[in-house]
N, C-alpha and C positions, 0 to 999 in steps of 0.2 A: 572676359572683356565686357567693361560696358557704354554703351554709347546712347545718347541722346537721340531721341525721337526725330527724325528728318521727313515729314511727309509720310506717316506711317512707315518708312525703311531705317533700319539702325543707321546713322551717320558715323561718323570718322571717332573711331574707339577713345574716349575718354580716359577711363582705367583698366592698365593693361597687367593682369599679374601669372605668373608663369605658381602652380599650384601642384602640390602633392597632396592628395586625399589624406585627412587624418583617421577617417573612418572607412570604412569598406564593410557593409554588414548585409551580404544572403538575408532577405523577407521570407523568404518561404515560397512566393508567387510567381509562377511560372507563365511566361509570356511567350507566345510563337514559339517554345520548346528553350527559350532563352530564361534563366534565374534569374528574378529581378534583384536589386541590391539597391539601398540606401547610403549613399556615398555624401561624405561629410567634409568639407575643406574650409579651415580657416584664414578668412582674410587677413592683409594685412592690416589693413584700417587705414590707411592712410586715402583714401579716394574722398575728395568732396563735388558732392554733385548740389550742384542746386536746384530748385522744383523744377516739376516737369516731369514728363516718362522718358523711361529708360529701356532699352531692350541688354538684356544681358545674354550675353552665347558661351559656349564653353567650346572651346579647340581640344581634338582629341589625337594623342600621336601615336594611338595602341596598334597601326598597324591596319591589314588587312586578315581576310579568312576567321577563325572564328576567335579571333579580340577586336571586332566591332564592334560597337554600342550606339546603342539609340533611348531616343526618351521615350519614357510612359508617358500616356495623358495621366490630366492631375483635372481637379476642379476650382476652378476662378476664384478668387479671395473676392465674395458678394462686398465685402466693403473698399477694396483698393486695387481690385484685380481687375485687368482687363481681359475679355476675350480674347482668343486667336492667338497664333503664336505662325513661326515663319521657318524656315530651316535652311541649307544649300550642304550641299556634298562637295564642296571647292574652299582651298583656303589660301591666298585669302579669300573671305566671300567675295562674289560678283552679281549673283547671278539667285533671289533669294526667292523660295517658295511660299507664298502665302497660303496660310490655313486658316482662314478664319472660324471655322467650325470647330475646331479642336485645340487647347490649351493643353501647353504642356508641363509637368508637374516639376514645381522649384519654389522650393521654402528658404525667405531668408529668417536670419534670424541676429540680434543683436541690441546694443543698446542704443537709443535714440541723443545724440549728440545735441546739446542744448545749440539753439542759433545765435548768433552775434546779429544785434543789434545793429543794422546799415546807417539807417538814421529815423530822425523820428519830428514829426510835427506839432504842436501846440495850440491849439484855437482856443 
């Protein structure tokens, strides 16, 4: 999901897409006894967001006992990244945990869609 920045809290989910991992790749890196994995899902492409921040969450339906998952931290993209990241154990969220001290690890990746021209002024 991703939604528009509302007062620092994610607002009412923009793009909603129901995803299956195209990748699932074991890092080698072992976390609180848990394997970390680099998980790779492609988008549809069809979302347009206009400027602004965005918070993105991922919905997980793997269950409880040991197919739980949680995120690594990750470190802030110094050119477009913001600190802090937020989390909730309820879905849908209500009820959202601020961390400002720790960012959580999530790489997009893609091509940058040229902008249409709204309009334009002439002095």
């Amino acid at each position: 999901m991703i939604s528009p920045d509302v007062g620092g809290l994610p607002g009412a989910p923009q793009c909603v897409e129901t995803l299956t991992p195209t990748s699932s790749v074991v890092t080698g890196v072992i976390l609180f006894g848990v394997s970390e994995y680099q998980v790779t899902f492609d988008l549809a492409g069809d979302c347009i967001l206009n400027d602004g921040t965005y918070w993105i969450y991922i919905v997980t339906n793997t269950g409880t006992g040991t197919d739980d998952w949680f995120w690594e931290l990750g470190d802030v993209d110094v050119t477009y990244g913001l600190p802090g990241s937020l989390w909730t154990g309820e879905y849908p969220p209500v009820t959202w945990n601020v961390d400002a001290e720790n960012s959580l690890a999530l790489q997009l990746n893609g091509t940058v869609v040229p902008v249409e021209l709204q309009s334009i002024s002439v002095e």
